[in-house]
C-alpha positions in Angstrom: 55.7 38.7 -20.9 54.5 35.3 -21.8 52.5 33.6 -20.0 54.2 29.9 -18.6 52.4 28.7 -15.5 48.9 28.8 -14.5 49.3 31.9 -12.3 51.2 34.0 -14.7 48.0 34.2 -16.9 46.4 35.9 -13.9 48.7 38.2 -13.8 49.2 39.0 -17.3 45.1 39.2 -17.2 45.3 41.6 -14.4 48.2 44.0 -16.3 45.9 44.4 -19.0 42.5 45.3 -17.6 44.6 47.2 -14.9 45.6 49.7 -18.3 41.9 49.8 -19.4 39.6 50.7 -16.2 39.2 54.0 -14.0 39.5 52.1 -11.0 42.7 49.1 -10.9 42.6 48.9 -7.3 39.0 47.1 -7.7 39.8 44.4 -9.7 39.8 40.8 -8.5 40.8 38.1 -10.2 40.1 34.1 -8.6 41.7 31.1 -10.9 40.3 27.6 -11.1 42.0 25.3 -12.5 40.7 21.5 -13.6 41.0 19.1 -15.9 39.5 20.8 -18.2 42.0 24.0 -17.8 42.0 26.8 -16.6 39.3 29.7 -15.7 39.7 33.0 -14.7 37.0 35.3 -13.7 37.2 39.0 -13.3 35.2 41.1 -10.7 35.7 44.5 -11.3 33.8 47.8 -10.5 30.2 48.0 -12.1 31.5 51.2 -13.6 34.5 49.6 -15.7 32.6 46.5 -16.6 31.7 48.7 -20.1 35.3 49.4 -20.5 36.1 45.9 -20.1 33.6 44.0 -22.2 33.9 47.0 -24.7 31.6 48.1 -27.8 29.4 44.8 -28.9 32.3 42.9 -26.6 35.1 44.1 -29.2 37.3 44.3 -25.9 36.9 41.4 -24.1 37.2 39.0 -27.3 40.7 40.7 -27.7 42.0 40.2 -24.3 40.2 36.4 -24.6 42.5 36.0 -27.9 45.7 36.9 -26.1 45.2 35.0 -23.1 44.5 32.1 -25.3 47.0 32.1 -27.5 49.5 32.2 -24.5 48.1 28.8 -23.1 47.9 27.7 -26.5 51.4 27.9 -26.7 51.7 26.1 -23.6 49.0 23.3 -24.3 46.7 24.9 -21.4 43.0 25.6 -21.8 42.8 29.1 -20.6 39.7 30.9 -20.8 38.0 34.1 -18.9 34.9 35.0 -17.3 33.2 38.6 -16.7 31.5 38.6 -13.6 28.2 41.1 -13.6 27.8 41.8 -9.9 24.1 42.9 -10.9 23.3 39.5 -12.2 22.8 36.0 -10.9 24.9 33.8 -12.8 25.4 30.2 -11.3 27.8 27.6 -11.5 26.4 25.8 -14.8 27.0 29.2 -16.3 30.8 29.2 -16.2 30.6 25.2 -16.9 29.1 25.9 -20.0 31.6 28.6 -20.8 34.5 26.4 -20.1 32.7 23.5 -22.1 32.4 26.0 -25.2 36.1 26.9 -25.2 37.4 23.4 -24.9 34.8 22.9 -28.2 37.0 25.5 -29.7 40.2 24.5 -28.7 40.1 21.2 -30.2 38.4 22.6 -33.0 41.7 24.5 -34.0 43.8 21.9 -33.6 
């Protein structure tokens, strides 16, 4: 399945970490989407969050490539956030994030 509109990337998101934690049901995913693209951040169970992120964040960069590469092909700025329910990360965190990947993005074209 590829990816065309802004919620289909949610979903495709949500298939994959679905097949990769020990608890599915837990996962939420919120979308925001902006001139500057489109953000998706994942709360899942503080158990799966190591499943998720993987070894030295081998997994996460993987599903970030796929997502990515689907809005690439449809000129959309996709990119992902892990939320640590442990940690206090504000706003200006995730602005920063989605600054960064616009950086990249135009960077590969």
């Amino acid at each position: 399945m590829v990816a065309t509109t802004k919620s289909e990337y949610k979903e495709l998101l949500h298939n994959i970490l679905r097949g990769i934690v020990h608890y599915p049901d837990d996962i939420e995913i919120s979308e925001r989407v902006d001139n500057m693209g489109v953000l998706l951040s994942i709360n899942a169970n503080q158990e799966d969050l190591k499943f998720i992120i993987g070894k030295e964040g081998s997994m996460i960069g993987g599903i970030r490539r796929i997502i990515k590469a689907c809005g690439l092909k449809n000129k959309s700025n996709v990119s992902i956030k892990v939320i640590d329910p442990t940690s206090n990360q504000g706003i200006k965190d995730l602005k920063e994030e989605l600054k960064d990947s616009l950086q990249t993005n135009e960077e590969t074209k």
